[in-house]
C-alpha positions in Angstrom: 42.5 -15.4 10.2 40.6 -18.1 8.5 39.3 -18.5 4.8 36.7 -21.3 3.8 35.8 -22.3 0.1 33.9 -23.9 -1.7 34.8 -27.6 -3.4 34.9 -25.6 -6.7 38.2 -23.4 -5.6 39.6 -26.7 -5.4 39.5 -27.4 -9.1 40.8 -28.0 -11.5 42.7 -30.7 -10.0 42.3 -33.8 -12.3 45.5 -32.6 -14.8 48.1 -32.9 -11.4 46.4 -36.0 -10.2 47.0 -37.6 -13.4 50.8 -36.5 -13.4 50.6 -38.0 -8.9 49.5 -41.1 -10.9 52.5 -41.2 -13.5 50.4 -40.5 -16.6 52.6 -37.4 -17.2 51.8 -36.5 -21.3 50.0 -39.4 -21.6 46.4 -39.6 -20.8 44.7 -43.1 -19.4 43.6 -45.8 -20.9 39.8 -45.4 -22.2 38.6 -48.0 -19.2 40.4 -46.4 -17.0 39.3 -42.8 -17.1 35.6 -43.5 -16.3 36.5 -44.8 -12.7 39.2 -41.8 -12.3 36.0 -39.5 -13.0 33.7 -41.3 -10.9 36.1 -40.8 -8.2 36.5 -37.2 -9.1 32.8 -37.1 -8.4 33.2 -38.9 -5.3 36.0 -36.7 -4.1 34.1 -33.3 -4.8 31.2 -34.1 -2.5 33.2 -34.2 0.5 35.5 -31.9 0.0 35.6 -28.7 2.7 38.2 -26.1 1.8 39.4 -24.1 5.0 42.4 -22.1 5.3 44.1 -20.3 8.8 46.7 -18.0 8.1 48.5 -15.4 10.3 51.5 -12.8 9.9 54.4 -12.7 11.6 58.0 -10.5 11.4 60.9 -12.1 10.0 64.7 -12.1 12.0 67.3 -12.6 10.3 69.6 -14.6 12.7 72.6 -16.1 11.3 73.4 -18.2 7.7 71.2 -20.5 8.8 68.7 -19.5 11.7 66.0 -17.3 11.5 62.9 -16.1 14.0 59.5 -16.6 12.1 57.9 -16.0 14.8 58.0 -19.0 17.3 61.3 -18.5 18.2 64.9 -20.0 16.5 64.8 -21.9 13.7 67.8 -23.4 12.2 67.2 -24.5 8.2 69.7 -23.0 5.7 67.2 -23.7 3.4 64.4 -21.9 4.7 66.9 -18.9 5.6 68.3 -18.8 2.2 64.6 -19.0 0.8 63.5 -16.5 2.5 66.2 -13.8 1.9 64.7 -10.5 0.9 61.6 -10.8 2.7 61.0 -8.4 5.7 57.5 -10.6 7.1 56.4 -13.9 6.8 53.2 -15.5 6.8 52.1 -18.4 8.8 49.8 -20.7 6.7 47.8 -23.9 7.0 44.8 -25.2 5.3 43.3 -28.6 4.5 40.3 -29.8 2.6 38.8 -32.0 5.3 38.6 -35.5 6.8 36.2 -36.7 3.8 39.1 -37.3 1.5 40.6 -39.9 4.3 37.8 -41.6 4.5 36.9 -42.4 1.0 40.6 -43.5 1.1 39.8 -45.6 4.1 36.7 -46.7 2.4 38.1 -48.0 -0.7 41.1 -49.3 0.5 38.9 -52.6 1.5 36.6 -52.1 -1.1 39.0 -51.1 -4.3 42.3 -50.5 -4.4 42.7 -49.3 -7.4 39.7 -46.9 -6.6 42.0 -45.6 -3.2 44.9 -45.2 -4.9 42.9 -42.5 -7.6 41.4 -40.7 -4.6 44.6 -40.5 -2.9 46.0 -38.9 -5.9 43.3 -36.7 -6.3 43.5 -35.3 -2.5 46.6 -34.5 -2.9 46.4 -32.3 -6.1 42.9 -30.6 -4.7 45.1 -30.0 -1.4 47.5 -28.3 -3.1 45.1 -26.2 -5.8 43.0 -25.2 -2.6 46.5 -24.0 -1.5 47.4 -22.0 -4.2 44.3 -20.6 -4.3 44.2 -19.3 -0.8 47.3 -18.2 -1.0 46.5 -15.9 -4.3 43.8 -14.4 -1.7 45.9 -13.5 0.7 48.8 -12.2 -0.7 46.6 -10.2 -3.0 49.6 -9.5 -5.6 51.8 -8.6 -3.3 55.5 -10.5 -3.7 56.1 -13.0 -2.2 58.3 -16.6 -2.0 56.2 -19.5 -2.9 54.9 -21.7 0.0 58.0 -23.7 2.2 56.8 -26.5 4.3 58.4 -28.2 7.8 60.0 -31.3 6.5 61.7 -29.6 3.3 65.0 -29.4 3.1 66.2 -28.7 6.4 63.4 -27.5 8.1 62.9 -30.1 10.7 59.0 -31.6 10.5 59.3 -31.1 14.6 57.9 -27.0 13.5 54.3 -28.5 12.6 54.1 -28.5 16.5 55.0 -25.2 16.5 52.4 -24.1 13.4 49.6 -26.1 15.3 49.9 -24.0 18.2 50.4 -20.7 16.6 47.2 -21.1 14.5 44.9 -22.6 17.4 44.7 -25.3 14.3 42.7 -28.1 15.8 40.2 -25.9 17.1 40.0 -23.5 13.7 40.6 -26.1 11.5 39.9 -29.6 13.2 43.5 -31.1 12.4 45.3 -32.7 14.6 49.2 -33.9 14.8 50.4 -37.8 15.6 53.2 -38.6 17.9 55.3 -38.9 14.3 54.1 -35.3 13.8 51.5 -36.2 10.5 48.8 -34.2 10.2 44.9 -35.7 10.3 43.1 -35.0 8.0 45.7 -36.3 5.8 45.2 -33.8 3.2 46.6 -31.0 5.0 49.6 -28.4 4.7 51.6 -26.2 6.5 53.7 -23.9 5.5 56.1 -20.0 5.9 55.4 -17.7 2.7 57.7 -14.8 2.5 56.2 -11.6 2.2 58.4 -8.1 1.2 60.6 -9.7 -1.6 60.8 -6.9 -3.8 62.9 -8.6 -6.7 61.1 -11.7 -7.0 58.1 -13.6 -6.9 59.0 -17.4 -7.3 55.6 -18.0 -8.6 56.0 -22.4 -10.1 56.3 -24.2 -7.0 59.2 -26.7 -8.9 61.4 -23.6 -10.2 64.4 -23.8 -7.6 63.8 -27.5 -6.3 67.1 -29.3 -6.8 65.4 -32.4 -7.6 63.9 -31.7 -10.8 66.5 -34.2 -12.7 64.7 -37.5 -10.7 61.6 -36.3 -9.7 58.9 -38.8 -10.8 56.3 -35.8 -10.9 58.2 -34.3 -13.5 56.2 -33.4 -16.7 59.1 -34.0 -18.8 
Protein backbone atom coordinates (compact mmCIF):
# COMPACT_ATOMS: atom_id res chain seq x y z
CA UNK A 1 0.00 0.00 0.00
CA UNK A 2 1.40 3.38 -0.88
CA UNK A 3 0.50 6.98 0.61
CA UNK A 4 1.84 10.24 -1.21
CA UNK A 5 1.67 13.80 0.33
CA UNK A 6 2.07 16.88 -0.16
CA UNK A 7 5.39 19.08 0.83
CA UNK A 8 3.05 20.67 3.51
CA UNK A 9 2.53 17.17 5.61
CA UNK A 10 6.15 17.54 5.89
CA UNK A 11 6.06 20.64 8.08
CA UNK A 12 6.63 21.95 10.45
CA UNK A 13 10.04 20.84 10.38
CA UNK A 14 12.25 23.93 11.03
CA UNK A 15 12.03 23.57 15.21
CA UNK A 16 13.92 19.79 14.88
CA UNK A 17 16.30 21.02 12.21
CA UNK A 18 17.34 23.63 14.46
CA UNK A 19 17.82 21.20 17.45
CA UNK A 20 19.94 18.56 14.15
CA UNK A 21 21.94 21.80 14.05
CA UNK A 22 22.74 22.17 17.86
CA UNK A 23 20.70 25.37 18.51
CA UNK A 24 18.64 23.26 21.13
CA UNK A 25 16.73 26.42 23.34
CA UNK A 26 18.64 28.83 21.64
CA UNK A 27 17.53 30.28 18.48
CA UNK A 28 20.27 31.49 15.64
CA UNK A 29 21.98 34.30 15.27
CA UNK A 30 19.90 37.23 13.39
CA UNK A 31 22.31 36.70 10.12
CA UNK A 32 21.95 33.37 10.31
CA UNK A 33 18.30 32.72 10.19
CA UNK A 34 17.61 34.36 6.85
CA UNK A 35 19.84 31.82 4.94
CA UNK A 36 18.24 28.80 7.18
CA UNK A 37 14.79 30.14 5.72
CA UNK A 38 15.94 30.58 2.36
CA UNK A 39 16.93 27.09 2.50
CA UNK A 40 13.62 26.12 4.05
CA UNK A 41 12.25 27.65 0.85
CA UNK A 42 14.56 25.75 -1.22
CA UNK A 43 13.98 22.54 0.52
CA UNK A 44 10.01 22.74 0.19
CA UNK A 45 10.03 22.95 -3.55
CA UNK A 46 11.40 19.70 -4.07
CA UNK A 47 10.17 17.84 -1.62
CA UNK A 48 7.83 14.51 -2.72
CA UNK A 49 6.42 12.77 0.24
CA UNK A 50 5.61 8.97 -0.52
CA UNK A 51 5.04 6.31 1.81
CA UNK A 52 4.76 2.13 1.20
CA UNK A 53 3.58 0.28 3.94
CA UNK A 54 2.41 -3.40 4.35
CA UNK A 55 1.18 -5.73 7.34
CA UNK A 56 2.58 -8.66 8.35
CA UNK A 57 1.94 -11.32 11.57
CA UNK A 58 4.27 -11.29 14.29
CA UNK A 59 6.12 -14.76 15.81
CA UNK A 60 7.26 -14.79 18.77
CA UNK A 61 10.50 -17.05 18.47
CA UNK A 62 12.70 -17.06 21.38
CA UNK A 63 14.24 -14.06 23.85
CA UNK A 64 15.65 -12.75 21.11
CA UNK A 65 14.30 -13.87 17.54
CA UNK A 66 11.25 -13.12 16.09
CA UNK A 67 9.38 -13.75 12.43
CA UNK A 68 8.18 -10.24 11.02
CA UNK A 69 7.47 -11.59 8.21
CA UNK A 70 10.70 -12.31 6.16
CA UNK A 71 11.73 -15.02 8.07
CA UNK A 72 14.16 -15.14 11.55
CA UNK A 73 15.29 -12.26 12.97
CA UNK A 74 17.58 -12.17 15.86
CA UNK A 75 17.54 -8.55 17.77
CA UNK A 76 16.71 -8.66 21.55
CA UNK A 77 15.90 -5.22 21.05
CA UNK A 78 13.44 -5.42 18.46
CA UNK A 79 11.90 -8.64 20.28
CA UNK A 80 11.75 -6.92 23.50
CA UNK A 81 10.21 -3.79 21.67
CA UNK A 82 7.82 -5.48 20.28
CA UNK A 83 6.38 -7.51 23.10
CA UNK A 84 2.64 -7.22 23.27
CA UNK A 85 1.99 -6.78 19.78
CA UNK A 86 0.15 -9.61 17.90
CA UNK A 87 1.06 -7.86 13.96
CA UNK A 88 3.55 -5.71 12.69
CA UNK A 89 3.73 -3.29 10.06
CA UNK A 90 6.22 -3.09 7.45
CA UNK A 91 7.05 0.68 6.65
CA UNK A 92 9.15 2.76 4.39
CA UNK A 93 8.82 6.19 2.99
CA UNK A 94 11.13 8.99 1.81
CA UNK A 95 10.65 12.51 0.59
CA UNK A 96 12.51 12.23 -2.65
CA UNK A 97 15.95 12.54 -4.43
CA UNK A 98 15.49 16.61 -4.50
CA UNK A 99 16.77 16.97 -1.00
CA UNK A 100 20.25 15.07 -2.13
CA UNK A 101 20.64 17.10 -4.72
CA UNK A 102 20.39 20.49 -3.20
CA UNK A 103 22.86 18.87 -0.78
CA UNK A 104 25.02 17.90 -3.66
CA UNK A 105 24.46 21.30 -5.03
CA UNK A 106 25.56 23.33 -2.29
CA UNK A 107 28.18 21.29 -1.09
CA UNK A 108 30.42 23.00 -3.98
CA UNK A 109 28.61 26.03 -3.85
CA UNK A 110 28.07 26.72 0.17
CA UNK A 111 28.78 24.69 2.78
CA UNK A 112 27.27 26.27 5.23
CA UNK A 113 24.10 26.33 2.98
CA UNK A 114 24.45 22.07 2.63
CA UNK A 115 24.95 21.62 5.99
CA UNK A 116 21.22 23.61 6.80
CA UNK A 117 19.54 21.47 4.09
CA UNK A 118 20.99 18.41 5.38
CA UNK A 119 19.50 19.21 8.61
CA UNK A 120 16.43 20.15 7.32
CA UNK A 121 15.92 16.69 5.26
CA UNK A 122 16.37 14.90 7.95
CA UNK A 123 13.73 16.57 10.32
CA UNK A 124 11.05 16.76 7.15
CA UNK A 125 12.02 12.91 6.70
CA UNK A 126 11.11 12.13 9.91
CA UNK A 127 7.73 14.60 10.26
CA UNK A 128 6.67 13.06 6.87
CA UNK A 129 7.15 9.82 8.98
CA UNK A 130 5.15 10.52 11.75
CA UNK A 131 2.64 11.77 9.79
CA UNK A 132 2.08 8.75 7.68
CA UNK A 133 2.38 6.72 10.29
CA UNK A 134 -0.69 8.69 12.20
CA UNK A 135 -2.61 7.75 8.86
CA UNK A 136 -2.09 4.41 9.08
CA UNK A 137 -2.44 3.29 12.36
CA UNK A 138 -5.51 5.40 12.56
CA UNK A 139 -5.48 5.42 16.65
CA UNK A 140 -4.99 2.21 16.90
CA UNK A 141 -1.90 1.21 19.52
CA UNK A 142 0.85 0.75 18.50
CA UNK A 143 5.07 0.85 19.36
CA UNK A 144 6.65 3.75 17.83
CA UNK A 145 8.70 3.19 14.60
CA UNK A 146 12.12 0.62 15.04
CA UNK A 147 14.51 0.82 12.28
CA UNK A 148 17.34 -1.95 10.91
CA UNK A 149 20.49 -0.62 12.37
CA UNK A 150 19.08 0.17 15.96
CA UNK A 151 20.15 -1.59 18.61
CA UNK A 152 20.66 -4.96 17.47
CA UNK A 153 18.78 -5.20 14.49
CA UNK A 154 21.34 -5.80 11.90
CA UNK A 155 21.17 -2.87 8.93
CA UNK A 156 21.60 -6.30 6.54
CA UNK A 157 17.15 -6.30 7.00
CA UNK A 158 16.91 -3.05 4.64
CA UNK A 159 17.51 -5.87 1.98
CA UNK A 160 14.94 -7.65 3.25
CA UNK A 161 12.35 -4.34 3.59
CA UNK A 162 13.39 -3.45 -0.11
CA UNK A 163 12.12 -6.58 -1.38
CA UNK A 164 9.14 -6.96 0.69
CA UNK A 165 7.80 -3.46 -0.40
CA UNK A 166 8.83 -3.78 -4.26
CA UNK A 167 10.54 -0.31 -2.84
CA UNK A 168 12.56 0.76 -5.91
CA UNK A 169 9.81 0.29 -8.19
CA UNK A 170 6.97 1.98 -5.70
CA UNK A 171 9.13 4.31 -4.26
CA UNK A 172 12.30 4.87 -6.55
CA UNK A 173 14.93 4.03 -3.65
CA UNK A 174 17.54 2.05 -4.10
CA UNK A 175 20.19 0.27 -1.55
CA UNK A 176 24.27 0.49 -1.91
CA UNK A 177 26.56 -2.40 -1.47
CA UNK A 178 26.96 -0.77 2.31
CA UNK A 179 23.18 -1.17 2.46
CA UNK A 180 22.36 3.02 2.49
CA UNK A 181 19.44 3.98 1.10
CA UNK A 182 19.22 6.56 -2.08
CA UNK A 183 17.49 9.03 -1.79
CA UNK A 184 19.23 9.77 1.30
CA UNK A 185 16.31 10.96 3.11
CA UNK A 186 14.69 7.77 3.46
CA UNK A 187 13.49 5.28 6.36
CA UNK A 188 12.61 1.92 7.08
CA UNK A 189 11.17 0.68 9.74
CA UNK A 190 8.67 -2.49 11.90
CA UNK A 191 5.78 -0.65 13.95
CA UNK A 192 4.01 -2.88 16.31
CA UNK A 193 0.49 -3.15 15.98
CA UNK A 194 -1.96 -5.02 18.93
CA UNK A 195 -0.22 -3.52 22.04
CA UNK A 196 -3.00 -3.05 24.20
CA UNK A 197 -1.26 -1.46 27.25
CA UNK A 198 0.85 1.00 25.59
CA UNK A 199 1.39 3.33 22.93
CA UNK A 200 5.00 4.62 23.15
CA UNK A 201 3.98 7.67 21.39
CA UNK A 202 7.84 10.29 21.84
CA UNK A 203 10.13 8.62 19.69
CA UNK A 204 13.20 9.31 22.59
CA UNK A 205 11.05 7.90 25.67
CA UNK A 206 12.88 4.43 26.10
CA UNK A 207 16.18 5.28 24.13
CA UNK A 208 19.01 4.47 26.60
CA UNK A 209 20.98 7.24 25.27
CA UNK A 210 19.21 10.17 26.27
CA UNK A 211 22.13 11.14 29.06
CA UNK A 212 24.71 11.93 25.83
CA UNK A 213 22.60 12.42 23.06
CA UNK A 214 23.56 15.69 21.37
CA UNK A 215 19.85 16.03 20.00
CA UNK A 216 18.80 16.30 23.42
CA UNK A 217 16.59 19.36 24.18
CA UNK A 218 17.86 19.55 27.55
Amino acid sequence: MIISGKSENASPILNEALRYMGYKKNQPLDDVMPVINECLNEISAVIKPICCYDYADLKFISENQIDIGFGTVTSKSLTNHLKGCNKVILFSATIGIGVDRLITKYGRLNRTKSLIIDALGSSAVESWCDFAEDQITNGVKHCSRFSAGYGDFSLEHQKDFVKILNMNKNMGITLSESLLMTPTKSVTAVIGLGAENRTCGNKCASCNNKSNCKFALE
